[in-house]
N, C-alpha and C positions, 0 to 999 in steps of 0.2 A: 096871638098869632093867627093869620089865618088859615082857615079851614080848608083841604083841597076842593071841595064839594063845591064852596062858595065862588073858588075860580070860573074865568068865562072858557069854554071850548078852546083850543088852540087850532087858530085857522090853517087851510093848506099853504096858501101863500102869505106872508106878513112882512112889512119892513117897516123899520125905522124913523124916516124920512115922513114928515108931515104932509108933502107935498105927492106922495106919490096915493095912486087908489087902493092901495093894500094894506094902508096906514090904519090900524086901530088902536086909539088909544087907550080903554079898559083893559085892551089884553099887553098891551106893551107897560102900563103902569105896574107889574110886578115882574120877579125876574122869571127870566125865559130865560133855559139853557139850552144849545144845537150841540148835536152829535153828528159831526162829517167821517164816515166812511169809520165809525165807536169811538172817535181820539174828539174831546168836548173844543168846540174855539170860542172865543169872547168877543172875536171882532165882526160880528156877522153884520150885514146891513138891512139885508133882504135873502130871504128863503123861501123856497116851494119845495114840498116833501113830493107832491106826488111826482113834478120833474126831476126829481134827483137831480137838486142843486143849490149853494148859496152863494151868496154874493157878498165880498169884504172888500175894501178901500184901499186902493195902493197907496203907499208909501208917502211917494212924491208930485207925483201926476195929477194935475187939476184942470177940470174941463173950462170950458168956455166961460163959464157962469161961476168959476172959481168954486165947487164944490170936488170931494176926491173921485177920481174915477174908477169904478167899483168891475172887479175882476170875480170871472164867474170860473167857480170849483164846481165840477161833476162830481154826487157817488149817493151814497144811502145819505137819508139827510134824516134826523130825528129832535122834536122838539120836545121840552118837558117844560114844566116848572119845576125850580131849586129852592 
């Protein structure tokens, strides 16, 4: 199992998406759990703690380039590893 110690930092901003500049992949290769506003979500895409905010996929809605269009939630935003 691993060690907490051995984990990398958990960035202010991070997401998902390969494509974006916030993309780390050592720190996305283990799980990461967000806490919006204490209630935990699993569909996050992209987060910033120190904006107080994340970002998750609607539903049905697809942009331009056919990827989901990601809807931004305000409030306390907390990352951990699980």
């Amino acid at each position: 199992m691993n060690d907490k110690t051995d984990l990398p930092e958990l960035p202010n901003h991070l997401s998902i998406n390969p494509r974006s500049p916030h993309y780390n992949e050592e720190v996305i290769e283990h799980h990461i759990g967000i806490l919006l506003n204490g209630k935990e979500r699993n569909d996050v895409e992209e987060y910033c703690i120190s904006e107080g905010w994340v970002k998750v996929a609607s539903a049905k809605a697809l942009d331009r380039r056919g990827q989901p269009l990601l809807i931004k939630m305000k409030g306390t935003v907390e990352a951990f590893y699980k």
